[in-house]
C-alpha positions as CSV (number, residue, x, y, z in Angstrom):
1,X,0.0,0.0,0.0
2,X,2.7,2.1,0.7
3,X,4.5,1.6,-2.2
4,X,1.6,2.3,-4.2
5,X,1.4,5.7,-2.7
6,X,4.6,6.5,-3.3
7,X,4.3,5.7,-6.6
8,X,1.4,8.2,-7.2
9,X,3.4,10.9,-5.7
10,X,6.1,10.0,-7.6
11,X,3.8,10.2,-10.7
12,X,2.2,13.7,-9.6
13,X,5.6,15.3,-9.0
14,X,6.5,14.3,-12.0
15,X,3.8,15.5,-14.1
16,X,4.0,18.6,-11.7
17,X,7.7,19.5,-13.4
18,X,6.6,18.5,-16.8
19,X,3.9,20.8,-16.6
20,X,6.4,24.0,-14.7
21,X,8.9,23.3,-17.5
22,X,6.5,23.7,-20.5
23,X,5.4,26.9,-18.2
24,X,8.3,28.3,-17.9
25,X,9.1,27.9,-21.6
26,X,5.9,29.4,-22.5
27,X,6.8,32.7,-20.1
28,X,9.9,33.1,-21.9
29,X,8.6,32.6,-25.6
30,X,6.0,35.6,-24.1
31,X,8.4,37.7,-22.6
32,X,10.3,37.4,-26.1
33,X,7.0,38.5,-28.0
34,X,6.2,40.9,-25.2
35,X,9.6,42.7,-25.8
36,X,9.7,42.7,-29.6
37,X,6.1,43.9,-29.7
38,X,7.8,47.1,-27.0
39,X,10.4,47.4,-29.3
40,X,8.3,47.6,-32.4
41,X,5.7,50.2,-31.2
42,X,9.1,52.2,-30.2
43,X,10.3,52.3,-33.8
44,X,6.7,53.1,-34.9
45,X,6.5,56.0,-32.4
46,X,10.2,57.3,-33.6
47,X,9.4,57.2,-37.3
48,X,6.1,59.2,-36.8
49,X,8.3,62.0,-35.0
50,X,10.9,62.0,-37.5
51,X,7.9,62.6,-40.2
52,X,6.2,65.4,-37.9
53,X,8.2,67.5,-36.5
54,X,12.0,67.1,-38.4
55,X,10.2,66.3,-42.0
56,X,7.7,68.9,-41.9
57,X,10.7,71.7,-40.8
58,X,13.1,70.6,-43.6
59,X,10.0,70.7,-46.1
60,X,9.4,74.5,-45.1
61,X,13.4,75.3,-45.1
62,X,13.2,73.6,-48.5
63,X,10.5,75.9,-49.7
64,X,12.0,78.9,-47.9
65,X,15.5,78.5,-49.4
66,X,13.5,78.4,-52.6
67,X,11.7,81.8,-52.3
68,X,14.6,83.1,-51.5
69,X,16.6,82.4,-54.4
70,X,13.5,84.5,-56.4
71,X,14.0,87.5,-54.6
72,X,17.9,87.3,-54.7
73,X,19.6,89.2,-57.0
74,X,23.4,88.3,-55.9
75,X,24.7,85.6,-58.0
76,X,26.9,84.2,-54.9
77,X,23.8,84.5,-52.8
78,X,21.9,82.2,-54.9
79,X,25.0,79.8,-55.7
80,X,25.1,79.7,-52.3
81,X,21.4,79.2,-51.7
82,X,21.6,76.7,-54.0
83,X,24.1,74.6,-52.2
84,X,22.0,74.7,-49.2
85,X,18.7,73.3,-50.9
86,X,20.7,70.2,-52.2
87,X,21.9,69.1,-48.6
88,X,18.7,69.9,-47.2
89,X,17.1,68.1,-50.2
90,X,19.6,65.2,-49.6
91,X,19.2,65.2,-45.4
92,X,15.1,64.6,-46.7
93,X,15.9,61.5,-48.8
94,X,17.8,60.1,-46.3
95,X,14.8,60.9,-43.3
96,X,12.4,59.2,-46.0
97,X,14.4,56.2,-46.3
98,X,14.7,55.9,-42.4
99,X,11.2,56.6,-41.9
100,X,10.3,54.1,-44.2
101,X,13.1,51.4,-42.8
102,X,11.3,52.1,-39.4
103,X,7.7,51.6,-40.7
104,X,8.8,48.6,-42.1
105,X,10.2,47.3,-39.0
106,X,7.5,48.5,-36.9
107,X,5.1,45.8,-38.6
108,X,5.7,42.4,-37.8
109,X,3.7,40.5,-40.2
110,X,3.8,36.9,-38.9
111,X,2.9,37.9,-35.2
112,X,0.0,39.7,-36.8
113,X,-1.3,37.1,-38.4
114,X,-0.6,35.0,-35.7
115,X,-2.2,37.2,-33.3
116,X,-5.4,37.8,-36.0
117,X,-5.7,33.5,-35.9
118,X,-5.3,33.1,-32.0
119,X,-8.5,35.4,-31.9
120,X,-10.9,33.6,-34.0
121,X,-13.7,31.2,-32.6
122,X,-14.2,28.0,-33.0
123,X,-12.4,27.5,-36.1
124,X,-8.8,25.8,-35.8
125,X,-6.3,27.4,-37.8
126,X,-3.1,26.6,-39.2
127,X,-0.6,29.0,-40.3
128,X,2.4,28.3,-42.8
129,X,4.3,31.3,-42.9
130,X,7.5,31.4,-45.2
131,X,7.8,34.7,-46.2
132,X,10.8,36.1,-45.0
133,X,11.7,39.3,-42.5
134,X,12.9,41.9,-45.7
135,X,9.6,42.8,-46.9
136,X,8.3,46.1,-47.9
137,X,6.2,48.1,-45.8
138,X,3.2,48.6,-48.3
139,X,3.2,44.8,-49.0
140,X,3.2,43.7,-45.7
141,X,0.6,45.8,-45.2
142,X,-1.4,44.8,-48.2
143,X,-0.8,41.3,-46.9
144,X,-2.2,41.8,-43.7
145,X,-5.4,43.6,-45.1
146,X,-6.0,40.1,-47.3
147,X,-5.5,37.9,-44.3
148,X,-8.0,40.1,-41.9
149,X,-10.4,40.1,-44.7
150,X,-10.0,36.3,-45.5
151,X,-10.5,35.7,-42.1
152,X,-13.1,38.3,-41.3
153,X,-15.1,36.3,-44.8
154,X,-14.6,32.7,-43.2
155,X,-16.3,34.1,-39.9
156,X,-19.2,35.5,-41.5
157,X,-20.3,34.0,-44.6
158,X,-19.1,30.3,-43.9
159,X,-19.6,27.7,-41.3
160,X,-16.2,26.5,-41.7
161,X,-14.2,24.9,-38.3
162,X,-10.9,24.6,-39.8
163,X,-8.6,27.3,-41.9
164,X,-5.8,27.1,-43.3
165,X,-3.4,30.2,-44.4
166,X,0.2,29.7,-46.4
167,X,1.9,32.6,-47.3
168,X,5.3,31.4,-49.0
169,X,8.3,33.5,-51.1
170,X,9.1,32.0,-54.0
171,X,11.5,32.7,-56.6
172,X,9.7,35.3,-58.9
173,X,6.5,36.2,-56.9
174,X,4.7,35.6,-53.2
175,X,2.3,33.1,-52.9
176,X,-0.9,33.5,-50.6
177,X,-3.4,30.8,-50.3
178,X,-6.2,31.2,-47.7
179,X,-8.7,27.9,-47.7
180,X,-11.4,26.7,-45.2
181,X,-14.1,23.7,-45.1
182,X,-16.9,25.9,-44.8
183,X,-20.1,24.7,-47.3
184,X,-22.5,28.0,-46.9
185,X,-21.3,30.6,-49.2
186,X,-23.2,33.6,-50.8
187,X,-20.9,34.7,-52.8
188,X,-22.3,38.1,-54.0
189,X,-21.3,38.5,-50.5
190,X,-17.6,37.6,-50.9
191,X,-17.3,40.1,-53.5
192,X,-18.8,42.9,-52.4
193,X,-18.4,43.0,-48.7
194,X,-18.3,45.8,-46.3
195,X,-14.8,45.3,-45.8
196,X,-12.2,44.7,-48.6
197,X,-14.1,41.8,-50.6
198,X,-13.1,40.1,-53.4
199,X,-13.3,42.6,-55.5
200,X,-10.7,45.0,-53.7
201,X,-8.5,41.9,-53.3
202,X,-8.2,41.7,-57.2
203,X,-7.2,45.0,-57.7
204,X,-4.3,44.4,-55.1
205,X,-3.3,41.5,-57.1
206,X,-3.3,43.9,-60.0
207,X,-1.0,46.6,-58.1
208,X,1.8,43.4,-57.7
209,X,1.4,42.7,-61.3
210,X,-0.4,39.3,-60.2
211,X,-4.1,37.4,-60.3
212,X,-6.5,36.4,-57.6
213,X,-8.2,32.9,-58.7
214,X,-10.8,31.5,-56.1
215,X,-13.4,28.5,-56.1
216,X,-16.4,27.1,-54.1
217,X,-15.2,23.6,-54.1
218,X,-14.7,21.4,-50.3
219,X,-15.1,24.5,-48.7
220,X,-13.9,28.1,-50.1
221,X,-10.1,28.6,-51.6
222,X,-8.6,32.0,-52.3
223,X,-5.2,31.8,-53.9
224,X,-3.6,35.1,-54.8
225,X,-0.2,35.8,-56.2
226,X,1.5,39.2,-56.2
227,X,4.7,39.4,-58.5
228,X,7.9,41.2,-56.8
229,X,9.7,43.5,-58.4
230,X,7.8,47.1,-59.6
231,X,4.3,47.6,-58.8
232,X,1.5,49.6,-60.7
């Protein structure tokens, strides 16, 4: 008898540190997230200070410099006005490019997704995301405005329990292919919805140089694919 009940404590305390060890791995995975996420939203706040205050005066120092090379008579004067619009011309391409590095940065693509998914009801999801860290700011966001609205579709006009979302780089264009196993479908609805809809979807595809295809077939399948390189 006794042996018994050490052997169910033994059990219990072992189950006990199984279950503190996958705890304590969790905590650290969420203090990870937690700090990126700080970090992120600091980077966000820094570009949109860089745009508003230090953008906007360059701008108007820009345009300043200009009237004053008008009302100049003084060949030096102007030569020397001149000088001064190219470096401040050059100091704003350079704040662009860092505002636009830090936007980029600020938008973490995957844990938005990631975080869209863990939000949905009763549907299980499954994410394959294998699109890479360098991408623009304005696709990323594109992106993200598919996925929401593929999501946002599957909740509303479906009964779907299970989506699936793969978003994968390949060598010439990026792939996106959002499918559930819902079998109610209106799909006037699809296309015209109060979000972004089908419709709106296409033309993104068109802005990437690619094509949206979708079908009504074991549940609804949206497969878009958005060429890199130049965009309309």
């Amino acid at each position: 008898m006794l042996l018994e009940e050490n052997k169910i404590v033994r059990d219990e305390l072992i189950e006990d540190n199984i279950y503190l060890k996958k705890y304590n791995e969790q905590l650290e995975i969420d203090k990870e997230k937690n700090i990126q996420i700080a970090i992120l939203t600091e980077r966000n706040r820094i570009a949109k200070e860089l745009h508003d205050s230090i953008g906007h005066g360059i701008s108007s120092s820009i345009i300043q410099v200009e009237a004053l090379k008008v009302i100049s008579n003084e060949n030096s004067v102007i030569l020397g006005l001149n000088t001064l619009q190219n470096t401040l011309s050059n100091g704003m391409e350079d704040i662009r490019k860092s505002i636009h590095n830090l936007y980029s940065d600020s938008l973490d693509l995957e844990n938005e997704i990631e975080k869209l998914c863990s939000e949905i009801p009763n549907i299980d999801t499954e994410i394959i995301y294998n699109l890479g860290k360098d991408l623009d700011y304005n696709l990323k966001f594109d992106i993200l405005s598919i996925v929401k609205e593929a999501i946002t579709n599957c909740i509303k006009h479906s009964n779907a329990t299970k989506l699936k979302i793969n978003l994968l780089n390949q060598p010439k264009f990026y792939s996106i292919i959002i499918r559930d196993n819902g079998s109610h479908f209106d799909e006037n609805k699809l296309k015209y919805s109060q979000g972004m809809g089908l419709v709106s979807m296409e033309d993104i595809a068109r802005k990437y140089n690619g094509f949206l295809n979708y079908k009504f077939e074991e549940g609804f399948q949206l497969h878009l694919t958005l060429m890199k390189g130049e965009i309309k």
